[in-house]
C-alpha positions as CSV (number, residue, x, y, z in Angstrom):
1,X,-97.5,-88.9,-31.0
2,X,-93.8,-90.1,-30.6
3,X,-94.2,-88.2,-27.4
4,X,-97.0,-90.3,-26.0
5,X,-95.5,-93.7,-26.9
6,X,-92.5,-92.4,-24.6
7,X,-94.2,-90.9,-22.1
8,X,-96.4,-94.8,-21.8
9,X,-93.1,-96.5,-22.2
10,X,-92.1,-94.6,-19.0
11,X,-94.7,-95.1,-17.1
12,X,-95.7,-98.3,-17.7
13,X,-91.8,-99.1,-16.8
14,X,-92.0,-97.1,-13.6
15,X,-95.2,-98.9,-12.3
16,X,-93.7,-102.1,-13.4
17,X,-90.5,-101.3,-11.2
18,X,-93.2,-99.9,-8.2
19,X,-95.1,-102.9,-8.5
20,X,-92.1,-105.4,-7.9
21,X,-90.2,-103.3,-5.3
22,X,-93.6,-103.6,-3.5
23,X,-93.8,-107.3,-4.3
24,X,-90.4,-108.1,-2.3
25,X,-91.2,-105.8,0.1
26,X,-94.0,-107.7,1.2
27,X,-92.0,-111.3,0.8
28,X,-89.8,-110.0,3.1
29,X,-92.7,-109.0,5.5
30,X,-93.8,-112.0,5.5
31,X,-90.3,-113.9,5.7
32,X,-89.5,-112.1,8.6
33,X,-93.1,-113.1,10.6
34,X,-92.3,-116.9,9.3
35,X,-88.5,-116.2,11.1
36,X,-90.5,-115.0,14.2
37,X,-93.0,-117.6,14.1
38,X,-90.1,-120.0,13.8
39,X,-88.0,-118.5,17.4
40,X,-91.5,-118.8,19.1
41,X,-91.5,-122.0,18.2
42,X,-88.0,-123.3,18.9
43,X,-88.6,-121.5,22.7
44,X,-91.4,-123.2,23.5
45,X,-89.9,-126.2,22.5
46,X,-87.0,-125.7,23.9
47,X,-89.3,-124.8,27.8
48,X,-90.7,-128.0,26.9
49,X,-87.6,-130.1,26.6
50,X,-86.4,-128.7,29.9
51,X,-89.8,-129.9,31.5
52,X,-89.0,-133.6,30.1
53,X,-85.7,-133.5,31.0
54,X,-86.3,-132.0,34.6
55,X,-89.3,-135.2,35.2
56,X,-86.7,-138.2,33.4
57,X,-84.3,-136.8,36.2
58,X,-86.7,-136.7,38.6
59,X,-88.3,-140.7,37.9
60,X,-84.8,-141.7,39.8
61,X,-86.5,-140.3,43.2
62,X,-89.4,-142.7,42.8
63,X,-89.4,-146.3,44.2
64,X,-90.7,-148.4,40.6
65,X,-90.5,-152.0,41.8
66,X,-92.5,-151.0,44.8
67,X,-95.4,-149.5,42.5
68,X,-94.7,-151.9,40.4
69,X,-95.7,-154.6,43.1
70,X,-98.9,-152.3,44.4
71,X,-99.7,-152.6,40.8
72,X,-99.8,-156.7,40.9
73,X,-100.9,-156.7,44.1
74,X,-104.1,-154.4,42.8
């Protein structure tokens, strides 16, 4: 009988043990897609930033007062 208890005890401490390795194995899974997620993220943003930047340099080319004026004159 004493046997049995053990034996129980053992198992139910190894399946514990299974259950919670497998527990942080899957936060980290899913940790490491958020991560990934997160550098997608960051480089589009960053392709975007470049866009914004390259057209606030680029309004210097254009001649505002003059639209501005076809824009009264309209």
């Amino acid at each position: 009988m004493r046997e049995e208890i053990l034996r129980t005890a053992i198992y139910s401490s190894g399946q514990y043990m299974h259950d919670a390795v497998n527990y942080a194995k899957n936060s980290l899974l899913e940790f490491y897609q958020l991560f990934l997620n997160a550098v997608v993220l960051v480089d589009s943003l960053g392709e975007k930033m470049n866009d914004i930047e390259y057209h606030v340099s680029n309004t210097a080319n254009y001649n505002i007062k003059g639209g501005t004026k076809v824009l009264k004159s309209a």
